[in-house]
C-alpha positions as CSV (number, residue, x, y, z in Angstrom):
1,X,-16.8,-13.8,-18.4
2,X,-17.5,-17.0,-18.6
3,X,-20.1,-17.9,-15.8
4,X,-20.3,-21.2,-16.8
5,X,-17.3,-22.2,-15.0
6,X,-17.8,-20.6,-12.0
7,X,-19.8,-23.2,-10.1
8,X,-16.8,-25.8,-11.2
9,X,-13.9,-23.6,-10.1
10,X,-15.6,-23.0,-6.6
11,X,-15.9,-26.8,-6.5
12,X,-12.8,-28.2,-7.5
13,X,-10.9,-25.3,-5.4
14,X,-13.1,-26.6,-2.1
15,X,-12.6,-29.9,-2.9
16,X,-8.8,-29.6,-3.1
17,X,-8.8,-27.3,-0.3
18,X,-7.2,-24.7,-1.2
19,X,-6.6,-21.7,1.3
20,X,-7.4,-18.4,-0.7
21,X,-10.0,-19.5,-3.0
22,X,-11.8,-16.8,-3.5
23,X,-8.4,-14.8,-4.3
24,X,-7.9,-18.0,-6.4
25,X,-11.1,-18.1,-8.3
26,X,-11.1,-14.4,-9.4
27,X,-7.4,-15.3,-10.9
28,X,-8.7,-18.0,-13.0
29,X,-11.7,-16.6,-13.9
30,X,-9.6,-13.4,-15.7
31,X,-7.7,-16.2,-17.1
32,X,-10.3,-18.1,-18.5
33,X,-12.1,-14.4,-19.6
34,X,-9.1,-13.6,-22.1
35,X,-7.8,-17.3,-23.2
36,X,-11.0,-19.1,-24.3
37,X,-8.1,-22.2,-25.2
38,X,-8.3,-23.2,-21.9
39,X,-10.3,-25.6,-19.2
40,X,-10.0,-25.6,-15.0
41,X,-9.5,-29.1,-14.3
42,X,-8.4,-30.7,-10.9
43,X,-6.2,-33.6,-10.8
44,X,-3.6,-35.4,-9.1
45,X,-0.1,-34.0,-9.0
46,X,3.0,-36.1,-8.4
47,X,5.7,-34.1,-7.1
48,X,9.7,-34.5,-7.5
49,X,9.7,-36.1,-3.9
50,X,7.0,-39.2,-4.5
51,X,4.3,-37.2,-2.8
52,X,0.6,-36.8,-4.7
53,X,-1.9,-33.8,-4.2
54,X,-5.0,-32.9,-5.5
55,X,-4.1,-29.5,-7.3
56,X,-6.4,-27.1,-9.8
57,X,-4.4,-26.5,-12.9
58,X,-5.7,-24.7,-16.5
59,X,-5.0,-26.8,-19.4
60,X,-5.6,-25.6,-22.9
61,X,-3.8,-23.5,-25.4
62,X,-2.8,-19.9,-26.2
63,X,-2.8,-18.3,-29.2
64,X,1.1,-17.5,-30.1
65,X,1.6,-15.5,-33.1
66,X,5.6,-16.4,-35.2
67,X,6.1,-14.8,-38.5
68,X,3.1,-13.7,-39.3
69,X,1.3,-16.5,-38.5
70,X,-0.8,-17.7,-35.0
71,X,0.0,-20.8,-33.5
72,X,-1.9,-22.4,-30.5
73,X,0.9,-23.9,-28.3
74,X,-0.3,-26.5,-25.7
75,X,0.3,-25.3,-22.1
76,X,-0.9,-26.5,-18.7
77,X,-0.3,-24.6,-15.5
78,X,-1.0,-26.0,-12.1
79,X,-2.0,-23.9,-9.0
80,X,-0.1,-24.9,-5.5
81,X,-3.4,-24.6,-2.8
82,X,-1.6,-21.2,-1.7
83,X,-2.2,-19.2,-4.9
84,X,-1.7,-16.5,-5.6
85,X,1.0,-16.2,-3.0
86,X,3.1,-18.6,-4.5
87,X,4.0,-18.8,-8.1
88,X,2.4,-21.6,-10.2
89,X,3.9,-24.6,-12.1
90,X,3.8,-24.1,-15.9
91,X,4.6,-27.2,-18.6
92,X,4.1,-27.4,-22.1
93,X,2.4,-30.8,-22.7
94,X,2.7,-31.6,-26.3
95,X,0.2,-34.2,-28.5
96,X,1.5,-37.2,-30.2
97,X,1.7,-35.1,-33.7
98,X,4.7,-32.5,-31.8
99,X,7.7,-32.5,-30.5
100,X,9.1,-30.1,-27.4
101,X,12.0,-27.7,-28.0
102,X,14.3,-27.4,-25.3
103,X,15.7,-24.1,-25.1
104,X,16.8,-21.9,-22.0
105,X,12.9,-21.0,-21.2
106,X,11.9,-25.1,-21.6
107,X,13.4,-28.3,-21.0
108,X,13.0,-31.2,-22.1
109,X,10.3,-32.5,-19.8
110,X,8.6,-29.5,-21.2
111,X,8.8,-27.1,-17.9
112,X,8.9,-23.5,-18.1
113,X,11.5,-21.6,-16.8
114,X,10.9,-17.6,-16.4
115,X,12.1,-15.0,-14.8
116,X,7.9,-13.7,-13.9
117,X,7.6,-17.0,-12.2
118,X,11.2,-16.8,-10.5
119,X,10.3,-13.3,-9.1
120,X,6.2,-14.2,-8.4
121,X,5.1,-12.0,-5.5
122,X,1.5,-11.2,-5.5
123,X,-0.4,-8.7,-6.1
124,X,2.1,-7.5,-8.8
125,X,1.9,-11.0,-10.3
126,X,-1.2,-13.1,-12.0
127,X,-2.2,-16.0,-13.9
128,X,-3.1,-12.9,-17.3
129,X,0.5,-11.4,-16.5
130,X,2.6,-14.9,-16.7
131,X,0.1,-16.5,-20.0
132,X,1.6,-12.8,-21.7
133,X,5.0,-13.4,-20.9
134,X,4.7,-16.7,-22.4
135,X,3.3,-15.7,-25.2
136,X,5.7,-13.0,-25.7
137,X,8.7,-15.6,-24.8
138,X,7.1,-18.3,-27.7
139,X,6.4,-15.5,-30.3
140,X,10.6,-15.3,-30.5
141,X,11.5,-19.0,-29.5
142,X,8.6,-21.7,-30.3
143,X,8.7,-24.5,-27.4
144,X,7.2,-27.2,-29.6
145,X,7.4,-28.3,-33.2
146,X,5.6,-30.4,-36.0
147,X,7.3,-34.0,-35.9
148,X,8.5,-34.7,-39.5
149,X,6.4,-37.2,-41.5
150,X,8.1,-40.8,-42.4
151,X,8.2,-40.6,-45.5
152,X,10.9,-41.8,-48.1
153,X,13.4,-39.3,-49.1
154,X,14.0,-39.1,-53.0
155,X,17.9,-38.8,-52.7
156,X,19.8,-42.0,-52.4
157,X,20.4,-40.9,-48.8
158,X,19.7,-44.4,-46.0
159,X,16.5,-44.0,-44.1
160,X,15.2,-45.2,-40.7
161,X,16.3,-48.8,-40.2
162,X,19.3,-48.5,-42.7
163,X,22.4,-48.5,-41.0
164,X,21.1,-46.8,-37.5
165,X,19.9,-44.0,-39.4
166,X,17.4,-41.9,-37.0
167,X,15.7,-39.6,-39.7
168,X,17.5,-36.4,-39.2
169,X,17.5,-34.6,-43.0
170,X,20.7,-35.1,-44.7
171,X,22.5,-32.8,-46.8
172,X,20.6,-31.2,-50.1
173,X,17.4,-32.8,-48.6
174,X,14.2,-30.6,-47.6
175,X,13.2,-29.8,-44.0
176,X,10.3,-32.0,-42.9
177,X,6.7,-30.9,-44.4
178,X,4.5,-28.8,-41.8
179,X,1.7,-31.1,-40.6
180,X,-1.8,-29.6,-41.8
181,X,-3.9,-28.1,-39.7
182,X,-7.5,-29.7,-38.2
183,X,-11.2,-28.3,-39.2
184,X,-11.6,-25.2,-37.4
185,X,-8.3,-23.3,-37.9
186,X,-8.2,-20.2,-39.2
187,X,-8.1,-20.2,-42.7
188,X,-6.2,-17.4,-42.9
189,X,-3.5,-19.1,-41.4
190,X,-3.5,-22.5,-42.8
191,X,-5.9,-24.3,-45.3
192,X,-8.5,-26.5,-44.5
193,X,-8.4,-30.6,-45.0
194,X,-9.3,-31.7,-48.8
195,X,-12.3,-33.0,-48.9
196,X,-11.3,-36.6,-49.3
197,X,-9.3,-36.6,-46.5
198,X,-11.1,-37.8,-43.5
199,X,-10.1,-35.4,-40.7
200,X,-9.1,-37.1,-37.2
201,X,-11.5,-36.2,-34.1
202,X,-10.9,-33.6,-31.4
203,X,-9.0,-34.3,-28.4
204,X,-11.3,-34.4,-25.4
205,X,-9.6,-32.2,-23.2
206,X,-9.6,-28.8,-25.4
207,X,-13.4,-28.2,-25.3
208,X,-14.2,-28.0,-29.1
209,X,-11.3,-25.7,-29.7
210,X,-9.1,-26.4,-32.1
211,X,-6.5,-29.1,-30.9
212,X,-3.0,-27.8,-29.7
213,X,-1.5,-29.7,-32.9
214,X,-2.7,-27.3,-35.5
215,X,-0.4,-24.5,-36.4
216,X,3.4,-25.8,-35.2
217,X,6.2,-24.0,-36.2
218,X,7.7,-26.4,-38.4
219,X,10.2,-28.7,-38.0
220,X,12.8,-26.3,-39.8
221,X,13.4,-24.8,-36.1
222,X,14.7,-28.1,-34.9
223,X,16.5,-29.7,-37.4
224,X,19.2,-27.5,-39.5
225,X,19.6,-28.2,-43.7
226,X,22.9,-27.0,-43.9
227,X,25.3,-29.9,-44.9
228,X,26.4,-32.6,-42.6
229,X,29.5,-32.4,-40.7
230,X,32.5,-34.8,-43.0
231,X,30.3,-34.2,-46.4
232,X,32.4,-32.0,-49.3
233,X,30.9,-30.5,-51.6
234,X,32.9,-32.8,-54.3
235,X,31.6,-36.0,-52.8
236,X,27.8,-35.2,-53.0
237,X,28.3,-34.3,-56.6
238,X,29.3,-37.7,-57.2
239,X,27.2,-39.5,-54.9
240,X,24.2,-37.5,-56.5
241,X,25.8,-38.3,-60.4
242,X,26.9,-41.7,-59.7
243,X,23.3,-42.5,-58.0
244,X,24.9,-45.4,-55.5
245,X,25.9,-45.0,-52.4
246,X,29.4,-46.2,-51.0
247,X,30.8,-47.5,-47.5
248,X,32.0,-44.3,-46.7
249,X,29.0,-42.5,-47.4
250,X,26.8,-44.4,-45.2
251,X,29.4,-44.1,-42.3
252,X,29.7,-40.6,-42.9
253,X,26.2,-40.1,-42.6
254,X,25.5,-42.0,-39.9
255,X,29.0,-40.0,-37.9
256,X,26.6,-37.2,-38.7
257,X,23.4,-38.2,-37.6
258,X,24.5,-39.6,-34.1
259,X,27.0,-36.2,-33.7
260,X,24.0,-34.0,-34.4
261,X,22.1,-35.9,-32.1
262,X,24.5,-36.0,-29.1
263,X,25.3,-32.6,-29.4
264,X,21.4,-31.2,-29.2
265,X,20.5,-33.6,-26.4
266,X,23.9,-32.2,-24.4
267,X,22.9,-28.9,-25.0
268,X,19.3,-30.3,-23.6
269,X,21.1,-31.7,-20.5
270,X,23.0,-28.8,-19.9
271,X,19.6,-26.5,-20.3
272,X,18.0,-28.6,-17.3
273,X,21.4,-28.8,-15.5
274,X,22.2,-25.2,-15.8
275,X,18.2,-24.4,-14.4
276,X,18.6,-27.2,-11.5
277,X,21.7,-25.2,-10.5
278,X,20.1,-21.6,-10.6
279,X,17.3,-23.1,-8.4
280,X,19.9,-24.6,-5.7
281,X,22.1,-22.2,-5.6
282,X,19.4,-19.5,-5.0
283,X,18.2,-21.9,-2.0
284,X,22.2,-22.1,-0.8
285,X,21.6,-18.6,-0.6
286,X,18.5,-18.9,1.9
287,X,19.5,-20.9,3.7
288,X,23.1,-19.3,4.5
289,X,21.4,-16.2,5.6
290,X,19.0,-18.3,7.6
291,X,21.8,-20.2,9.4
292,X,24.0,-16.7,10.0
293,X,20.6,-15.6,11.1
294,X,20.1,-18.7,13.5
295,X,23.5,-18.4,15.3
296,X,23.1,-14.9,15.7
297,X,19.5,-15.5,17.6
298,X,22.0,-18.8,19.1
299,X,24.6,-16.4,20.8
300,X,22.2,-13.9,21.8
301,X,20.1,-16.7,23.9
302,X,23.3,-17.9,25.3
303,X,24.6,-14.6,26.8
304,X,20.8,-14.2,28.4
305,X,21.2,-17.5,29.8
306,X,24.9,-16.7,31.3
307,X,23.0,-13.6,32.5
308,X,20.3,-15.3,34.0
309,X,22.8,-18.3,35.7
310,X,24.7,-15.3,37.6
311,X,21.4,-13.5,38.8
312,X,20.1,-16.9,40.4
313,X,23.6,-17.2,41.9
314,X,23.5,-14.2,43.4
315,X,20.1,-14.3,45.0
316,X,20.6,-17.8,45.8
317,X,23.9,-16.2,48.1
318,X,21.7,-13.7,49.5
319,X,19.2,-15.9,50.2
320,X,21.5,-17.9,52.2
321,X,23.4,-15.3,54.0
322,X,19.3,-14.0,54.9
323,X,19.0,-17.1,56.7
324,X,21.8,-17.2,58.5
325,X,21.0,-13.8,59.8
326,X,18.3,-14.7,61.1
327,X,19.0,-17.8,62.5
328,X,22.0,-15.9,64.2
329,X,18.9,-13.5,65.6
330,X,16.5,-16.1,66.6
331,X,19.6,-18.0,68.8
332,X,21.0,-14.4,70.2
333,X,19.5,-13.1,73.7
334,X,18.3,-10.0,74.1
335,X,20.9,-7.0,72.7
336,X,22.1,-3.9,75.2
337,X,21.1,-0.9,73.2
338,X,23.7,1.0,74.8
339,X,25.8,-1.5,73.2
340,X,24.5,-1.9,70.0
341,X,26.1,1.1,68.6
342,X,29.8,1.0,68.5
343,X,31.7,3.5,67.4
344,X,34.8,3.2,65.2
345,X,36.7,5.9,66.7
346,X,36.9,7.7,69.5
347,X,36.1,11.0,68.1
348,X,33.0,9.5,67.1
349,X,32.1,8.3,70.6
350,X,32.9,11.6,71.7
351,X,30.3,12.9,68.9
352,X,27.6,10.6,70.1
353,X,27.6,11.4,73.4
354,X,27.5,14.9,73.8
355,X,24.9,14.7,70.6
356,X,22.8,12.3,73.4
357,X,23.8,14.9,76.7
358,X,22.7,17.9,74.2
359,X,19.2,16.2,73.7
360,X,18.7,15.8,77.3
361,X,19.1,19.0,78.1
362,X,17.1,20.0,75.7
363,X,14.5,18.2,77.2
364,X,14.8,19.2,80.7
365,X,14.7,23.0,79.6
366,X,11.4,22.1,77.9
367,X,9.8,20.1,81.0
368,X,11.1,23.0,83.3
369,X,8.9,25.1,81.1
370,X,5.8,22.8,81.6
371,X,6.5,22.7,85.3
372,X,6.6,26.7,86.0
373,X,3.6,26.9,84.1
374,X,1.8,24.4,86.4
375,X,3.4,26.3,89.3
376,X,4.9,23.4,90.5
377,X,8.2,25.7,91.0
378,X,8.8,28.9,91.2
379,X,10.5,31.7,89.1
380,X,13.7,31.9,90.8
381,X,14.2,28.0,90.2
382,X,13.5,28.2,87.0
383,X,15.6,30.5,86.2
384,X,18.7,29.3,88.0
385,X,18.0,25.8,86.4
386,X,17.6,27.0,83.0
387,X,20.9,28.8,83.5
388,X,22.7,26.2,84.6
389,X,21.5,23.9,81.8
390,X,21.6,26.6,79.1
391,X,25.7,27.1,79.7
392,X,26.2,23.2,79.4
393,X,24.1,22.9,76.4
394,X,26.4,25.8,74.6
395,X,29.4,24.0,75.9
396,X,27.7,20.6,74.3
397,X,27.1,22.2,70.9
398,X,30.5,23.5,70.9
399,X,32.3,20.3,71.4
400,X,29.7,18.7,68.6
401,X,30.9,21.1,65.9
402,X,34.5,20.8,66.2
403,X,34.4,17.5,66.4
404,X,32.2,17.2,62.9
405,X,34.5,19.6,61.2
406,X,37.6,17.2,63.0
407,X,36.0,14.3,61.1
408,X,35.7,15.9,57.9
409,X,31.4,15.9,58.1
410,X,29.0,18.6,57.6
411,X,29.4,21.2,60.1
């Protein structure tokens, strides 16, 4: 692993603060571990909305093999300050000696679109993961290419400057050379400079590693050889026989040119276009289920607050009607208990009272009891008492039950 790196990551992710770092860190350190191409650095990022933030990115290249051959492709992906529970941004960023091409996976400000990234969800998703799927992605579609040479084509065909030419090859003419590799390529894969060809310096930012311009597809993947469109065969027979060039020729060409042109930087527009509209529709969808989910939580606090309204009514009433009561108490004089009960009925009245004559009897039996035992009175008196009360207090109970079963209650 390469330790020597360590002390910068835990720097640069401090000084950015970012709020998993050491989750961060061991990310970019397996990164770093497998693609020796690439550097941490930490530097300003300008988002779409005008706002700057100091983010950790890894910039460098990855080796990409096409056809046989390896190409390192230029990459850079920067790390939002909540990696890895967020998906990172990923650009190509191509030297002076390349040129990006925009395909469904890159557009022309060289972002990468994937589906990895679209469906990021740690911990099923890492830095090593999404660097294999773009290698895997660029070993079947290339996102950058050599930029042709200016040189002077030998068929009488016009070149930049003549006639709004832009330099796209023109029928029977050769796709632009490959541009040669720098010292340090493999040698296997491309040859090395001559020797009297003085070799241009590394680029800084790569670390000694061979510079992301070495080993481009070449510039066959962008720009087609077939014939241009209004060109017959018969007409480049005799505009390669005759050796001149007429009017029509040069506007034909030209018609070409500009058509070819138009139609690759639509299909560019409608690459970025088509992406733009994935990504808002995708957020449509949020945030319809967020608003269906807002006025569902919307009606449930209204019916609680309904709810709640009619309970403070209601003790509110009771409140009032508590006070009242006892106002009406404080102002009443004293109550007869004999009249505080009220029957509705007669019957019940009846009930009542020989309930309350039953009870008093029963009571007078009992103190009769007491008073023989104290000898206060006799036997005889007792007796004749207890008699006397016993046959009313039969008659009582009598009168209580058929009245109860009269009134429908218990008997």
């Amino acid at each position: 692993m390469p330790t020597s790196h360590d002390g910068a990551i835990s720097g640069q992710l401090s000084k950015a603060n970012y709020r998993h770092r050491d989750l961060t860190k061991r990310d970019m350190m397996t990164a770093l571990q497998h693609y020796r191409g690439l550097q941490p650095k930490q530097e300003k990022f300008i988002f779409n909305d005008g706002n700057q933030r100091e983010l950790v990115n890894l910039e460098g290249t990855v080796p990409v093999p096409y056809k046989g051959q390896t190409y390192n492709i230029p990459l850079i992906v920067w790390l939002l300050d909540t990696h890895p529970y967020h998906a990172p941004m990923c650009y190509i960023k191509p030297t002076n000696d390349m040129q990006i091409k925009v395909s469904k996976h890159v557009d022309h400000t060289g972002k990468i679109y994937l589906p990895y990234l679209h469906e990021w969800k740690y911990p099923g998703s890492d830095l090593i993961g999404l660097l294999q799927i773009c290698i895997v992605i660029f070993s079947e579609q290339p996102p950058v290419y050599s930029k042709p040479k200016e040189t002077t084509p030998n068929l009488p065909y016009p070149v930049q400057g003549q006639g709004g030419y832009s330099g796209y090859p023109m029928p029977g003419q050769q796709p632009y050379p490959q541009q040669p590799a720098y010292p340090g390529a493999s040698p296997s894969v491309y040859p090395p400079y001559p020797p009297t060809t003085n070799p241009p310096a590394y680029p800084a930012q790569f670390g000694g590693y061979p510079p992301a311009t070495q080993g481009y597809p070449p510039a066959t993947q962008g720009y087609p050889t077939q014939q241009a469109s209004g060109y017959n065969s018969q007409t480049s027979s005799q505009t390669t026989t005759g050796g001149t060039v007429t009017q029509e020729h040069l506007r034909m060409s030209i018609l070409s040119a500009v058509e070819d042109k138009i139609r690759r930087r639509l299909g560019d527009e409608f690459a970025t276009r088509q992406a733009e509209t994935d990504s808002i529709r995708k957020t449509g969808e949020e945030l319809s289920a967020g608003r269906s989910k807002l006025s569902t939580m919307v009606a449930r606090l209204q019916q609680e607050s309904t709810e709640l309204d009619n309970n403070i009514q209601i003790l509110t009433d009771k409140q009032k009607e508590m006070s009242e009561l006892s106002e009406k108490l404080e102002e009443s004089s004293e109550i007869d208990v004999d009249e505080a009960v009220i029957p509705t009925a007669p019957l019940y009245k009846q009930l009542i009272n020989a309930f309350a004559e039953e009870a008093a009897i029963d009571d007078t039996i009992y103190y009769l009891g007491k008073a023989l035992g104290r000898g206060v009175i006799d036997i005889d008196s007792f007796l004749k008492q207890a008699r006397i009360l016993s046959r009313k207090q039969f008659v009582l109970r009598a009168t209580m039950q058929k009245c109860r079963k009269t009134a429908g209650l218990k008997v």
